[in-house]
C-alpha positions in Angstrom: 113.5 62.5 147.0 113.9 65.9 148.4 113.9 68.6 145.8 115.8 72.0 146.5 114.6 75.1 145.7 116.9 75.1 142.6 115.6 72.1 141.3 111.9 73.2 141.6 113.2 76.8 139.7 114.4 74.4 137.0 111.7 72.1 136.6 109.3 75.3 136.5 111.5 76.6 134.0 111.1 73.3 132.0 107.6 73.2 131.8 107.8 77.2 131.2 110.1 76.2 128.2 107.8 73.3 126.9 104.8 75.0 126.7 106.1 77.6 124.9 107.2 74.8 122.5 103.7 73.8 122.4 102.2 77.1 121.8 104.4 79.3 120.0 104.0 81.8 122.4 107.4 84.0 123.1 106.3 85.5 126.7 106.8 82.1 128.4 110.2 82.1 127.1 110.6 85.6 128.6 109.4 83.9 131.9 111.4 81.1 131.6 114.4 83.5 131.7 112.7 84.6 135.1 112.8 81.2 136.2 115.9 80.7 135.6 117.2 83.2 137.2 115.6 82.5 140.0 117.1 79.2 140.1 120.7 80.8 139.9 119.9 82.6 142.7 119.1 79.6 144.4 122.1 78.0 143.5 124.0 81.6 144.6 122.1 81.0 148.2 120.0 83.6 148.1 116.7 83.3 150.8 113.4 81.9 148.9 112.0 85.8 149.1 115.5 87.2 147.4 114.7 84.0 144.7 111.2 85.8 144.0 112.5 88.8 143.9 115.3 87.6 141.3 112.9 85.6 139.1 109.9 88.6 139.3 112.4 91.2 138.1 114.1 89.2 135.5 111.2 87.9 134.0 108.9 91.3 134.0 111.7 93.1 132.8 112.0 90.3 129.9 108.6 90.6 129.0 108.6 94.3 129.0 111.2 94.4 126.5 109.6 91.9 124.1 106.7 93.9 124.2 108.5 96.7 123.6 110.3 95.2 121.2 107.4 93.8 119.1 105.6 97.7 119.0 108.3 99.0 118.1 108.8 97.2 114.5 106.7 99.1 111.9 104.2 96.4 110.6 104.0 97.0 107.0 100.7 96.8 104.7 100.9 93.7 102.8 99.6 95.7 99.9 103.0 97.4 99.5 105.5 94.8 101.3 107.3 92.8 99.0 107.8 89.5 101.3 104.3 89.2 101.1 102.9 90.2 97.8 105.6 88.9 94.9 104.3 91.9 92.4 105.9 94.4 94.3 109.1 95.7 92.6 107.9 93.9 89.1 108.8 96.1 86.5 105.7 97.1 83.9 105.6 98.8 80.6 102.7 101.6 80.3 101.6 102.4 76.6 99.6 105.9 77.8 98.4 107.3 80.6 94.4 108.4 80.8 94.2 111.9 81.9 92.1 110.3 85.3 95.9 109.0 86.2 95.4 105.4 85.4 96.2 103.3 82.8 96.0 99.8 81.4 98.7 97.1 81.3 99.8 93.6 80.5 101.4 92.1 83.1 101.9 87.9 83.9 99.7 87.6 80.7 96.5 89.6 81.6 95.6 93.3 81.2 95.7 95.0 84.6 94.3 98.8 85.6 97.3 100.7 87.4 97.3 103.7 88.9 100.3 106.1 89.1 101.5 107.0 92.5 104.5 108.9 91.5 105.6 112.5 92.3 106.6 113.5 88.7 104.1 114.1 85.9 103.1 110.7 84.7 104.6 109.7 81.6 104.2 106.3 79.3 107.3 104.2 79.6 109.2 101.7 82.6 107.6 101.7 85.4 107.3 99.5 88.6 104.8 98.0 91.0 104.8 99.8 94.4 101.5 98.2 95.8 98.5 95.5 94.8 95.3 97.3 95.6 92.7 94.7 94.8 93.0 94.4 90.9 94.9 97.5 90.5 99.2 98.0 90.2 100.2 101.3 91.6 102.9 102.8 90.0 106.1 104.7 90.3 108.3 105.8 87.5 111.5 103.0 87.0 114.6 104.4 88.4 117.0 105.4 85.5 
């Protein structure tokens, strides 16, 4: 069996595709796209040079842009996101305030040491988890 140069472009990207599969890794699906095109261009009759060319350019430019892609979301601290830590957003109830800025208070059945992270003056009263820090809530005054 002879294969064409398509057919070797689609059995690279196969094996580009599988071991991405196997590894979780998104670049090789980013090449894969590469490969693909450059098994289009095959099938378009391009010469085997215009086929690199075609597959080098769509797959760096894939790559690139998943990469940029990937810098450009802002990672946020798992102290503060609330996908990560369920405590975030919990509302808490603060008897007094110590005049150091932190206070104590009972939250999921235990006493806790929180800390006020607000703007405003603190003030006992509703307030609500911004952030875990170790054993300690930060606060913010509740909305309302």
């Amino acid at each position: 069996m002879d294969f064409t140069d398509s057919t070797t472009w689609w059995v690279i990207t196969v094996v580009l595709v599988a071991a991405e599969l196997a590894t979780g890794t998104f670049y090789l699906l980013m090449l894969a796209l590469g490969t693909a095109a450059a098994a289009l261009a095959a099938h378009a009759g391009l010469e085997i040079s215009g086929q690199y060319v075609t597959g080098a350019v769509i797959g760096a430019t894939a790559v690139g842009a998943c990469h940029a892609r990937r810098r450009q979301r802002k990672r946020s601290d798992a102290a503060t996101n609330p996908n990560v830590n369920l405590d975030v957003g919990s509302p808490v109830q603060v008897a007094a305030w110590r005049p150091d800025g932190t206070a104590r208070v009972h939250y999921r059945g235990a006493e806790w040491d929180a800390r006020y992270a607000g703007a405003s003056p603190a003030e006992p009263g509703a307030h609500v988890i911004r952030a875990v820090q170790g054993s300690m809530l930060v606060l913010e005054r509740a909305p309302g």
